[in-house]
C-alpha positions in Angstrom: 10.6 -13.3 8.9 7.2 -11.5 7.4 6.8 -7.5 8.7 3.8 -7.3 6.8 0.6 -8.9 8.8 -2.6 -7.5 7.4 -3.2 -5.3 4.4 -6.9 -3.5 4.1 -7.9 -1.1 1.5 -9.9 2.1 2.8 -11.6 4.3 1.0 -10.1 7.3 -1.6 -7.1 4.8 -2.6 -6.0 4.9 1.4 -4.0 1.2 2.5 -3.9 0.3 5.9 -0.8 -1.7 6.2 -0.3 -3.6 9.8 2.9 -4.9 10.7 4.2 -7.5 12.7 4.9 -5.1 15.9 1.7 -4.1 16.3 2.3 -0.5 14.3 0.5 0.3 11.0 0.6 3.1 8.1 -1.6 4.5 6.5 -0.7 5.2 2.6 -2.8 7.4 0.2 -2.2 6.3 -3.3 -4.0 8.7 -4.8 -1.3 10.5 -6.0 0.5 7.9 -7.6 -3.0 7.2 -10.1 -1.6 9.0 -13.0 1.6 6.8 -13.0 2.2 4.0 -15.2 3.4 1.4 -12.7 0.3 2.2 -10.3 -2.5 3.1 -13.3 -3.9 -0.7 -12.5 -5.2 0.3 -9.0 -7.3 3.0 -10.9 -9.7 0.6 -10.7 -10.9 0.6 -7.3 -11.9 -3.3 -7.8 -8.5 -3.9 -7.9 -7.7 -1.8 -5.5 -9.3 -3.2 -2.9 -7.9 -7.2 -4.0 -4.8 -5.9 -2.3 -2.9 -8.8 -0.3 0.8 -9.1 0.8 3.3 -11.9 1.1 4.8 -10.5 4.3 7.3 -8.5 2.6 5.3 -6.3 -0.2 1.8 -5.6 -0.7 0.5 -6.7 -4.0 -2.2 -6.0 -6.3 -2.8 -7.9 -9.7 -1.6 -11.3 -8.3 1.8 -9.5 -7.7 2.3 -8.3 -11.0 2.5 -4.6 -8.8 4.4 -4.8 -6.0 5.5 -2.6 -3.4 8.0 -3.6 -0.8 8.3 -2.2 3.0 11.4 -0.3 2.5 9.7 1.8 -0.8 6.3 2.2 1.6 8.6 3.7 3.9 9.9 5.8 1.2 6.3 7.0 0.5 5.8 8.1 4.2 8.4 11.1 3.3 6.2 12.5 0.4 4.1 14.6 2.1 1.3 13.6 -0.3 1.2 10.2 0.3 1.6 10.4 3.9 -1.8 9.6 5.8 -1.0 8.6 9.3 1.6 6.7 11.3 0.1 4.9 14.4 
């Protein structure tokens, strides 16, 4: 079953990311920029053709992918942390 329901990009490399239950997270990628896995989402055109299969949000026709469980991962860097709601 999907957890993912609705991905929108914000501005400053931010993700809204809904879920299923009716909470959402708010990611900053910012941080991750200088990275080679997430240097593709530089482009903020690309950034904002984010979508998700349920399970991951993907960029690049899911050539990046980042599953739930590594989001969650994210929320505990204090950089990447934006808001729980």
């Amino acid at each position: 079953m999907p957890i993912i329901d609705k991905v929108t990009p914000l501005s400053d490399y931010k993700l809204l990311v809904e879920l299923i239950n009716g909470q959402a997270l708010v990611l900053n990628f910012e941080s991750k920029l200088n990275s080679l896995r997430f240097n593709i989402i530089e482009n903020k055109d690309i950034f904002k053709r984010v979508s998700t299969d349920g399970f991951s949000v993907l960029w690049n026709k899911g050539k990046l992918r980042v599953s739930l469980g590594e989001m969650i991962e994210m929320l505990q860097d204090i950089k990447t942390l934006f808001k729980v709601v």
